[in-house]
TORKOL-4160 file (C-alpha; in steps of 0.2 Angstrom, whole numbers, padded with zeros to 4 digits, m for minus):
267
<pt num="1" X="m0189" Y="m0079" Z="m0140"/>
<pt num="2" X="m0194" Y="m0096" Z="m0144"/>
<pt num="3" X="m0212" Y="m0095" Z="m0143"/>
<pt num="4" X="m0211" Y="m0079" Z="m0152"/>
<pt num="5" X="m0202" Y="m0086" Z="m0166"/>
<pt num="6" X="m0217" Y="m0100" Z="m0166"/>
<pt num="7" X="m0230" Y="m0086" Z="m0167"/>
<pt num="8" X="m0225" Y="m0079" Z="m0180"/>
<pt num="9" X="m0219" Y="m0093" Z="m0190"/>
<pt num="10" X="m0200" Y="m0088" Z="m0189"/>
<pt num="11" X="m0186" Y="m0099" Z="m0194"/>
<pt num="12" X="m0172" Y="m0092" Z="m0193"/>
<pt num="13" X="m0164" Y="m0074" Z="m0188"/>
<pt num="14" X="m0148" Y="m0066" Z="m0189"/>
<pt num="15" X="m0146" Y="m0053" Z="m0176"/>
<pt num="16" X="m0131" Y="m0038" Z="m0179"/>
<pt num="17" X="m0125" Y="m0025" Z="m0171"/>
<pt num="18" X="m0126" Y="m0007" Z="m0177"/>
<pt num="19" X="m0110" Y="0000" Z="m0171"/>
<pt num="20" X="m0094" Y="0010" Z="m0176"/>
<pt num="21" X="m0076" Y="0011" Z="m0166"/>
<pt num="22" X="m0084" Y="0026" Z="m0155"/>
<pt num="23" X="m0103" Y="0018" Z="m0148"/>
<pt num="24" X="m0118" Y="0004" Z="m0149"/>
<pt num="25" X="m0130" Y="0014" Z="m0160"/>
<pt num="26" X="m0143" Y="m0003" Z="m0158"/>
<pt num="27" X="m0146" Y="m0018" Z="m0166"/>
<pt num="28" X="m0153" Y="m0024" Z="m0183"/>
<pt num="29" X="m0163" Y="m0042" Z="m0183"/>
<pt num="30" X="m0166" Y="m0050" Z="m0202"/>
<pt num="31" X="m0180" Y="m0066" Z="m0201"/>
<pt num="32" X="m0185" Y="m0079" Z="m0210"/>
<pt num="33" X="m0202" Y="m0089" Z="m0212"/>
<pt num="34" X="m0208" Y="m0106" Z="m0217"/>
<pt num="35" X="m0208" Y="m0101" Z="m0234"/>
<pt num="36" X="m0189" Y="m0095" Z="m0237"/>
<pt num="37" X="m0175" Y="m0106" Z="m0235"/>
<pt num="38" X="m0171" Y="m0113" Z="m0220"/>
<pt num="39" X="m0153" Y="m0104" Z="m0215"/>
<pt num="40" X="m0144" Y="m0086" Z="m0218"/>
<pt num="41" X="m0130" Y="m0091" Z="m0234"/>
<pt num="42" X="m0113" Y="m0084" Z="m0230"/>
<pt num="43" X="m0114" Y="m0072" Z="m0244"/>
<pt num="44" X="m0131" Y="m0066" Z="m0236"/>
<pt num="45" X="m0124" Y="m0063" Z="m0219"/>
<pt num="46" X="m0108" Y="m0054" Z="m0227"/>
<pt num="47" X="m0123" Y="m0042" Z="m0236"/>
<pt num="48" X="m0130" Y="m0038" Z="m0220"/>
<pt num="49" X="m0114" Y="m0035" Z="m0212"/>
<pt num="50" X="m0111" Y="m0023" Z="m0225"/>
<pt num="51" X="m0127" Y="m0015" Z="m0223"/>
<pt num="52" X="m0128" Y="m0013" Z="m0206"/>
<pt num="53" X="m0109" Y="m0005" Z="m0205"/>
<pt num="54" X="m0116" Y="0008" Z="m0218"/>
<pt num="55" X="m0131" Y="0011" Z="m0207"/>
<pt num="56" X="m0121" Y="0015" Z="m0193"/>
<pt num="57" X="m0110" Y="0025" Z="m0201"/>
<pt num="58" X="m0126" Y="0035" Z="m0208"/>
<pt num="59" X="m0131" Y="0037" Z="m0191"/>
<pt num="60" X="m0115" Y="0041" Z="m0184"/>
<pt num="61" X="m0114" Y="0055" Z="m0194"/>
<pt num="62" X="m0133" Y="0063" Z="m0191"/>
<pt num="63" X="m0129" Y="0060" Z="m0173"/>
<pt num="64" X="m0114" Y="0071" Z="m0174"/>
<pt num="65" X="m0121" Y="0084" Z="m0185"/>
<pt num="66" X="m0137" Y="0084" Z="m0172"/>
<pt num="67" X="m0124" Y="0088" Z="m0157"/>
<pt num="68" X="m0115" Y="0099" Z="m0169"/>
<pt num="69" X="m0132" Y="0108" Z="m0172"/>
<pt num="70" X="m0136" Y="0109" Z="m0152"/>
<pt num="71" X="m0117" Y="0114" Z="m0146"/>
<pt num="72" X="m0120" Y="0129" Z="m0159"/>
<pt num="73" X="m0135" Y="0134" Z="m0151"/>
<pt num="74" X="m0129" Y="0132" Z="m0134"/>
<pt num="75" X="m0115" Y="0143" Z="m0139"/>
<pt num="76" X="m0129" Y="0157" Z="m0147"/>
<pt num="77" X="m0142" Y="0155" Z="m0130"/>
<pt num="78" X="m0124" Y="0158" Z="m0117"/>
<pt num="79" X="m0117" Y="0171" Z="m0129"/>
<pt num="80" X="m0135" Y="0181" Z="m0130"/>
<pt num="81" X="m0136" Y="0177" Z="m0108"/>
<pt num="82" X="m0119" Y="0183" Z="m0107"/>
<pt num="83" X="m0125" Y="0199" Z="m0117"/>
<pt num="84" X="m0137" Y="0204" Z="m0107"/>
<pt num="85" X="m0130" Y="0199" Z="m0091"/>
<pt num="86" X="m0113" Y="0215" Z="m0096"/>
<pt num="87" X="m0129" Y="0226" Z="m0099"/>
<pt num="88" X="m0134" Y="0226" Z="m0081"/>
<pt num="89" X="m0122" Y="0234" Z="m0069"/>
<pt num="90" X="m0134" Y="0233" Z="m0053"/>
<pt num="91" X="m0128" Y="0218" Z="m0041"/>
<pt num="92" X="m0149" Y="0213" Z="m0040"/>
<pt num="93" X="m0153" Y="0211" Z="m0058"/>
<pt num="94" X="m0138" Y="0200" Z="m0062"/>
<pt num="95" X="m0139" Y="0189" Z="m0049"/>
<pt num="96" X="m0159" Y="0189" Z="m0053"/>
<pt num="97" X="m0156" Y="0184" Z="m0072"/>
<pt num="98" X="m0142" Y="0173" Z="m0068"/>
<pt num="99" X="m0153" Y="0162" Z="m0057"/>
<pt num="100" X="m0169" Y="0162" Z="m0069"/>
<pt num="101" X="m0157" Y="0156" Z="m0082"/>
<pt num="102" X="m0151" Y="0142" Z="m0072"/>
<pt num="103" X="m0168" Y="0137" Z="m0071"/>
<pt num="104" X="m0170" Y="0139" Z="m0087"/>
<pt num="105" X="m0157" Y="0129" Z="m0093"/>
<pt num="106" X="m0157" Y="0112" Z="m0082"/>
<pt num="107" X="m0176" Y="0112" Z="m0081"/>
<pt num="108" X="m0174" Y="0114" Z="m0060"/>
<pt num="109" X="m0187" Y="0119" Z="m0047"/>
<pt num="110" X="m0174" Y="0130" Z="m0038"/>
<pt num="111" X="m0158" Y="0143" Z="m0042"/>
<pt num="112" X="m0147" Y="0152" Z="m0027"/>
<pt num="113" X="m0130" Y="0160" Z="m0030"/>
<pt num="114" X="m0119" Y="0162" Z="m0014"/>
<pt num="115" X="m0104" Y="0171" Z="m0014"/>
<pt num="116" X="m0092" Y="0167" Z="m0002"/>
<pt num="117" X="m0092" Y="0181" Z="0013"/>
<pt num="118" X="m0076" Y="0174" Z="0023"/>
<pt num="119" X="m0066" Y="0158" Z="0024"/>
<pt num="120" X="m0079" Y="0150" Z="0034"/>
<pt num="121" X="m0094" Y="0155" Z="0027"/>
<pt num="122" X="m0107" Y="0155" Z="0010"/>
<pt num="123" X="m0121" Y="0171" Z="0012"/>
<pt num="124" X="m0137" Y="0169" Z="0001"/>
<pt num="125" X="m0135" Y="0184" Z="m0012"/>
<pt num="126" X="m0149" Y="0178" Z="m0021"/>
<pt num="127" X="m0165" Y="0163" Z="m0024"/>
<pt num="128" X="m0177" Y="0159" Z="m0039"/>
<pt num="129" X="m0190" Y="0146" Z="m0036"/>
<pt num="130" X="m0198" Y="0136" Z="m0023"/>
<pt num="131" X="m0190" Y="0123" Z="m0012"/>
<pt num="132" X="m0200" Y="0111" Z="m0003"/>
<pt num="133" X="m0191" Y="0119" Z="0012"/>
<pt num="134" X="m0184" Y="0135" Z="0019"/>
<pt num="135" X="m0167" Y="0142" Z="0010"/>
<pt num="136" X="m0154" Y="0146" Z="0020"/>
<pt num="137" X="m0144" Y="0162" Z="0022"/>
<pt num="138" X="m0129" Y="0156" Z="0028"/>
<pt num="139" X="m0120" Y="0139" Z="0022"/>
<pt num="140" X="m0103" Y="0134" Z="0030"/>
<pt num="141" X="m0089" Y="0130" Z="0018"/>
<pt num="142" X="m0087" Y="0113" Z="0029"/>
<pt num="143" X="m0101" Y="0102" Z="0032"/>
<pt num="144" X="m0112" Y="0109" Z="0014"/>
<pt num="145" X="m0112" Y="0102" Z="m0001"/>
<pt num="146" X="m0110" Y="0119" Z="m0009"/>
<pt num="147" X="m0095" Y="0123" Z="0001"/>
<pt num="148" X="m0087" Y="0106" Z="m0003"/>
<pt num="149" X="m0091" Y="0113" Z="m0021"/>
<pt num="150" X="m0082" Y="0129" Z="m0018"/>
<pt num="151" X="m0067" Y="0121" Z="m0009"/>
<pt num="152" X="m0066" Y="0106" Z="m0021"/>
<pt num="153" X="m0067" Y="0119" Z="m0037"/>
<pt num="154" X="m0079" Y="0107" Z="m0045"/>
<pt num="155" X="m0097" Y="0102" Z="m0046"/>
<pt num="156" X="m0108" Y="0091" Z="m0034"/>
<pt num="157" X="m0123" Y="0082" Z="m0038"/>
<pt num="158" X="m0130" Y="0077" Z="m0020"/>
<pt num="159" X="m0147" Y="0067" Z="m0018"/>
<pt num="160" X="m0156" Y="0073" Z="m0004"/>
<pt num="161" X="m0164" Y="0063" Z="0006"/>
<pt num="162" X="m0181" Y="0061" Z="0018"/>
<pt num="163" X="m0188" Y="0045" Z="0028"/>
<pt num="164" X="m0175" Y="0033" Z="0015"/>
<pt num="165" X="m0184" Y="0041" Z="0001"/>
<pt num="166" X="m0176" Y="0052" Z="m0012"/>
<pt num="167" X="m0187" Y="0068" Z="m0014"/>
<pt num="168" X="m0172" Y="0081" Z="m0021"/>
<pt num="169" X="m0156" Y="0082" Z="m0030"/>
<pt num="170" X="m0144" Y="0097" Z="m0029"/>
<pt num="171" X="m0130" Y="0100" Z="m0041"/>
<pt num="172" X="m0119" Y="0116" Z="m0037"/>
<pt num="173" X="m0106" Y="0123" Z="m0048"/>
<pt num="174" X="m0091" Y="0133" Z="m0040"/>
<pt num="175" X="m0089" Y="0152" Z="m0048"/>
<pt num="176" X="m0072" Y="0157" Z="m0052"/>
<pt num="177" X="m0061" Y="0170" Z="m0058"/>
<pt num="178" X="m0043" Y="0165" Z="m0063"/>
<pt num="179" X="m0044" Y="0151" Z="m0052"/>
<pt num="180" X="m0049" Y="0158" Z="m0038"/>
<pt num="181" X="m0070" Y="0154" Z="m0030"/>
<pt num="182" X="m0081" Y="0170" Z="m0026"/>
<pt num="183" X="m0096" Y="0157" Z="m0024"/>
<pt num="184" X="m0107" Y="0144" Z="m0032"/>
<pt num="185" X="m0122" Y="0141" Z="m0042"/>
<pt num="186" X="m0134" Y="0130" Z="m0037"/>
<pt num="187" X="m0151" Y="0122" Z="m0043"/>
<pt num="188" X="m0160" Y="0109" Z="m0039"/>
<pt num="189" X="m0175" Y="0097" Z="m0045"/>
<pt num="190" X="m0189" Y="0087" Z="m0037"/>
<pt num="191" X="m0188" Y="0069" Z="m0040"/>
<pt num="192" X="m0176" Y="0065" Z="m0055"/>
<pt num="193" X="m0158" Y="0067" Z="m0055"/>
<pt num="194" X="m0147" Y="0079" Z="m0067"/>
<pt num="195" X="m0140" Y="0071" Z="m0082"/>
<pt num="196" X="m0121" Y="0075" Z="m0089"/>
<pt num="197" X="m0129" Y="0089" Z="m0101"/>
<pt num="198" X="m0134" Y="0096" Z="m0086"/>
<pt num="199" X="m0117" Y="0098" Z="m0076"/>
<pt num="200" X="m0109" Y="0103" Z="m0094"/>
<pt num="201" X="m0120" Y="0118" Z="m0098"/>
<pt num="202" X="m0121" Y="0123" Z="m0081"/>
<pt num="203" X="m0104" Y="0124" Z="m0078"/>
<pt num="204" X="m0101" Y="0133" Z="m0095"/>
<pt num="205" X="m0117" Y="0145" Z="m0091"/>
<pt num="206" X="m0106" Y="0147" Z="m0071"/>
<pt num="207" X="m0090" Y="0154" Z="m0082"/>
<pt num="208" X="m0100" Y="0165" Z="m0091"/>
<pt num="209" X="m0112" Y="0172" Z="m0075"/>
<pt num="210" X="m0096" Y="0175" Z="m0065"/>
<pt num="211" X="m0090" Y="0185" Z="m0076"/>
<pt num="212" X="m0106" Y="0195" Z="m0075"/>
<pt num="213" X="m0107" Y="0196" Z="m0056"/>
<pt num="214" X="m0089" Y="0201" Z="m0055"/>
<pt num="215" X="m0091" Y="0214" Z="m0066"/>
<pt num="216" X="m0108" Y="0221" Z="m0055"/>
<pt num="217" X="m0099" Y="0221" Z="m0040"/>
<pt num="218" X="m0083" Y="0230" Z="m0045"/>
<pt num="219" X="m0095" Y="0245" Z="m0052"/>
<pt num="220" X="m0106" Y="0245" Z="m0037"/>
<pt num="221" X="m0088" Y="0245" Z="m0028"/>
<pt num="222" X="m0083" Y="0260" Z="m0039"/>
<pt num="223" X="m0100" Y="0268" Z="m0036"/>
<pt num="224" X="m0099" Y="0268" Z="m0017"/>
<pt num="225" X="m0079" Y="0275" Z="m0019"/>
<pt num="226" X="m0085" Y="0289" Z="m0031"/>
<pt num="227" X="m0099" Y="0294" Z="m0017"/>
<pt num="228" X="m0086" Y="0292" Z="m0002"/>
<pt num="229" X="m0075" Y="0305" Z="m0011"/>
<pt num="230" X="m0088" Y="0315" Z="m0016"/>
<pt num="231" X="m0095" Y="0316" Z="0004"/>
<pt num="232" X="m0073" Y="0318" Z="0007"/>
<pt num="233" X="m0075" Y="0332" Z="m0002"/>
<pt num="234" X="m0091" Y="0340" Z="0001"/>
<pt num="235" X="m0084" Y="0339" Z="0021"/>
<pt num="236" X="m0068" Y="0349" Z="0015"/>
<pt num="237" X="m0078" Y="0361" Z="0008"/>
<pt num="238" X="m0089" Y="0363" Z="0022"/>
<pt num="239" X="m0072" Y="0364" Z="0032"/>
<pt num="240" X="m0063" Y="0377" Z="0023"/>
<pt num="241" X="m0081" Y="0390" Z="0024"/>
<pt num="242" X="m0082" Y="0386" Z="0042"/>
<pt num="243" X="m0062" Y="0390" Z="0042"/>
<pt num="244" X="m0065" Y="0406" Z="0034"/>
<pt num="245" X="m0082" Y="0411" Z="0043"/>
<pt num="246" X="m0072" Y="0408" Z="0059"/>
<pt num="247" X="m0058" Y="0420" Z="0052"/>
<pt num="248" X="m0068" Y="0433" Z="0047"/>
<pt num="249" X="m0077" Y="0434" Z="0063"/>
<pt num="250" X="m0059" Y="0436" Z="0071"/>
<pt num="251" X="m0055" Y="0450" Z="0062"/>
<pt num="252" X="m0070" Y="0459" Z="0066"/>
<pt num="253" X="m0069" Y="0457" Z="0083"/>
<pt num="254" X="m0052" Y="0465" Z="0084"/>
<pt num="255" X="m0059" Y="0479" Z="0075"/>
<pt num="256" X="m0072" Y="0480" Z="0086"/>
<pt num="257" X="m0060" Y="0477" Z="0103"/>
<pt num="258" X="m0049" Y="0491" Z="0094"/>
<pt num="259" X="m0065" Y="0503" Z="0092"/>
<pt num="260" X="m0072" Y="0500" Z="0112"/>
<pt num="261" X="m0053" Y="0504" Z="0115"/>
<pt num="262" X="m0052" Y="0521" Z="0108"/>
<pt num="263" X="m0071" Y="0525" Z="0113"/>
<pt num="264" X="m0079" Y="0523" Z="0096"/>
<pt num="265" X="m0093" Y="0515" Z="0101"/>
<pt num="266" X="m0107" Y="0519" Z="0089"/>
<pt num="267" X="m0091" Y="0509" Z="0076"/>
């Protein structure tokens, strides 16, 4: 700093803080050369005291009105995913748009959604993107960073590792229904980890997509219900003709027994 001050003919500096009772916003630096006085006055540094607490406040506020700005568009994009999700009632497509939004979202390279197919076991229901290895179809609740997610009821941010190098990051996101995990949500990025924003919006983007994936699976439930009664009773149908075939060929072979018996055999 010396030197610098030498170069550029500086005096004297008065360095402060920009800062209110919530967070450091940065630092504002007054200098002085040859040709002004040689120190900061009292009254001077109160001055800039003043101003720098007005700029912080300034900036205080447009940093809240920003947030305020992207929290209301967050809200919009999950409201409009949410939308479209409760307009699709096949399984597939709302697991395949509830993984491209994930993508979307947290800027990954990779999405999966596993539902939970026992106590012991995650099943792959669905995958969007590329992962610099295979995906597996079967994750074990103990021993996987997802099942520690769904057992935990919170997310994980897990670097993954190769040769003492990082070269992935996971963060999975548990999926629940009145407290209860059907699965989780995961993504994953090459090279540079998740932020907080990420967890945040993905956890608030996982409330809304389990709703979604519920909601498929109890139609595609009540689909194959409405096709097993309607087999039940197509089969009773096909029971009660065969009953009544059967019957009628009974009563006319005792007419026929009773027509050989009295010699009416052209009857």
């Amino acid at each position: 700093p010396l030197n610098l001050f030498r170069t550029l003919d500086i005096t004297s500096a008065l360095l402060l803080p920009i800062s209110t009772q919530n967070q450091h916003l940065g630092v504002m630096v007054y200098i002085k050369g040859k040709e002004d006085s040689a120190k900061f006055l009292s009254d001077q540094v109160q001055l800039a005291h003043t101003i720098s607490h007005s700029m912080a406040l300034a900036l205080e506020n447009e940093l809240l009105y920003e947030e305020k700005k992207k929290r209301l568009a967050e809200t919009d994009g999950l409201r409009q995913i949410t939308f479209a999700l409760l307009q699709k009632l096949n399984l597939e497509e709302v697991l395949e748009i509830v993984c491209k939004e994930a993508l979307r979202l947290t800027a990954a390279q990779a999405s999966s959604v596993y539902l939970l197919h026992d106590e012991h076991w995650l099943h792959l229901a669905h995958h969007e993107g590329e992962l610099s290895g295979p995906s597996q179809k079967w994750l074990p609740l103990e021993g996987s960073q997802q099942g520690f997610a769904a057992m935990q009821k919170k997310p994980v941010v897990e670097n993954i590792t190769s040769n003492g190098t990082t070269e992935t990051f996971l963060l999975a996101v548990p999926l629940q229904i009145n407290d209860e995990t059907m699965g989780i949500l995961d993504v994953v990025k090459k090279h540079y980890s998740f932020y907080n924003d990420d967890v945040r919006i993905i956890k608030l983007f996982a409330a809304q997509a389990t709703i979604a994936i519920e909601n498929a699976r109890l139609y595609q439930q009540g689909e194959q219900l409405a096709i097993w009664q309607e087999r039940q009773r197509l089969a009773r149908n096909l029971h009660d003709s065969v009953n009544q075939a059967v019957f009628g060929i009974t009563l006319y072979a005792k007419a026929a027994l009773r027509h050989l018996d009295t010699g009416k055999y052209d009857k």
